[in-house]
N, C-alpha and C positions, 0 to 999 in steps of 0.2 A: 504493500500500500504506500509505500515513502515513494515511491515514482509518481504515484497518484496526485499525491500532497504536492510535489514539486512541481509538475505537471501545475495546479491547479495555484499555487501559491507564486512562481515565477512565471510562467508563461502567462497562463489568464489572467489574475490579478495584477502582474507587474510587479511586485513586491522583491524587494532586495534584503539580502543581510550583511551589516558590515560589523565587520571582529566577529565573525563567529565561533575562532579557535578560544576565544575565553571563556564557553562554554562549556568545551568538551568532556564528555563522561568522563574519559581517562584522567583528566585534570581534576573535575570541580566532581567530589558523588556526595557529596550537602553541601545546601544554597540553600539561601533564601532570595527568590527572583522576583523580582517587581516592575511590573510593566506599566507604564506611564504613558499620558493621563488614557484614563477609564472613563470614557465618553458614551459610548456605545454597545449594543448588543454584538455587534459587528467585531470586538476586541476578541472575543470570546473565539471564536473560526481563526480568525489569523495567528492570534496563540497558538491554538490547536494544530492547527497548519507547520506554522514555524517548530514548534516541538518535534514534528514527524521531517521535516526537512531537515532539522540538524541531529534528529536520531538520538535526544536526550531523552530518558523517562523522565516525567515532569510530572508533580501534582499540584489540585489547589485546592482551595477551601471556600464551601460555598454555604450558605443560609441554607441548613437541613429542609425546609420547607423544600430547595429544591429538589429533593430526592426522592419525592414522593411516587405514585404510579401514576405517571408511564413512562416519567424520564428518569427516574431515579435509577436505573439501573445503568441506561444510558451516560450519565453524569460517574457513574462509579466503575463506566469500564474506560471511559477517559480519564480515571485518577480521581475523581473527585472524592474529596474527604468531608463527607457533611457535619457540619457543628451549630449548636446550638447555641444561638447568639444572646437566647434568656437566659443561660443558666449562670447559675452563682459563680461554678468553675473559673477558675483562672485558666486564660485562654493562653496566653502563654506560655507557661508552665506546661498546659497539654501537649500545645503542639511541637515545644521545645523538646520532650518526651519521647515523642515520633521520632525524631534525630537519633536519640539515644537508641532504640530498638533498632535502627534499621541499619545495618551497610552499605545501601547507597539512599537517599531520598534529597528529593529537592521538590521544593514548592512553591509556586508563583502564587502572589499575591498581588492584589492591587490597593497602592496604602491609602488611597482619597476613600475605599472603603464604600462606594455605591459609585455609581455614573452619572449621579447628577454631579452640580456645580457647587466644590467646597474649598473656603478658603485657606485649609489647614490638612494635610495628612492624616491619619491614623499612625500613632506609632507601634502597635502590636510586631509589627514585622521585623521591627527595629529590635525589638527586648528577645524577640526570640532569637535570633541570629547571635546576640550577645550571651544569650540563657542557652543555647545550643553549642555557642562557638565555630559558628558557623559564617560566613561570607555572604553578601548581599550581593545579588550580580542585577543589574540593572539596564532593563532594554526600552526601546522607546516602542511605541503605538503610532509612529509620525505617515501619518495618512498623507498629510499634505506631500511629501517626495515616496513615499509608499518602501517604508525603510524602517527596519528593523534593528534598531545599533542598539549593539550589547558592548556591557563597561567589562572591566578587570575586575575580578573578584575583589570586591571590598571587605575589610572588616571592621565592623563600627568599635570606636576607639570609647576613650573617656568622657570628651569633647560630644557631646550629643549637640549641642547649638551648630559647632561646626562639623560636624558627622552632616544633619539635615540640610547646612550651607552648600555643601561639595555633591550631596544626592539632587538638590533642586536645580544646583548649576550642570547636571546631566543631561536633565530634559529642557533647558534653556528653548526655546522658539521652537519646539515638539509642537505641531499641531496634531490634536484628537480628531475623529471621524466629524465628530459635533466641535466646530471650532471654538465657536462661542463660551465652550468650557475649559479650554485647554490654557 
């Protein structure tokens, strides 16, 4: 199926990736990936796409509501890890956990945290990569040139103000599907 994906991801949609070797399995088997900005339902496919194009198992985590019948199954043979965004649980701590159990995992998140339009991050993605000891690897969403740039594995330091400075200065002039949010 990865002929499909490229097929479908470089030919018909146009879409490019630049630094892809910073992702590689052989290199990076935990990450915490964050894909910028989250505008659209449309982010969702190109993920998906680009995962199977550069041949990384990837997971993400999505509002359990999404896994109900008839896509729930759907959503968990693409990697999806459903969570529950009521409960008391510390979300980090969980998902940091995941790291600890598995030999390779990596998991894309998107830190604006919904698709609409917010003037702040979620930091969750932040503390677990630190609570896991794991690397942040950072790709754009940039619809507007139809490009996919992925960073160097990052690891957030002590400096969280400028940890957040040097992740916002990534997606500088990234436009999202819906530009208006980006």
């Amino acid at each position: 199926m990865r002929w499909l994906a490229k097929l479908i991801y470089f030919k018909l949609l146009g879409w490019q990736v630049v630094d892809p070797t910073h992702i590689s399995k052989n290199l990076v088997k935990k990450a915490i990936i964050i894909m910028v900005p989250h505008t659209s339902w449309h982010d969702f496919y190109i993920a998906v796409l680009l995962r199977s194009v550069l041949h990384v198992k990837t997971h993400f985590i999505a509002k359990k509501e999404l896994f109900t019948f008839p896509m729930g199954w759907f959503f968990r043979a693409l990697g999806g890890i459903p969570i529950n965004r009521q409960a008391k649980e510390n979300k980090v701590d969980l998902i940091a956990k995941l790291f600890e159990e598995k030999e390779e995992f990596r998991v894309a998140l998107a830190p604006e945290g919904t698709r609409t339009k917010v003037d702040k991050w979620r930091t969750g993605f932040y503390y677990i990569a630190k609570k896991a000891k794991v690397p942040i690897i950072m790709i754009t969403l940039d619809f507007e040139n139809k490009q996919n740039k992925i960073s160097k594995p990052f690891y957030p330091t002590e400096d969280v103000e400028g940890d957040f400075k040097f992740m916002h200065g990534f997606f500088k002039d990234v436009k999202g599907k819906i530009s208006h949010f980006s």
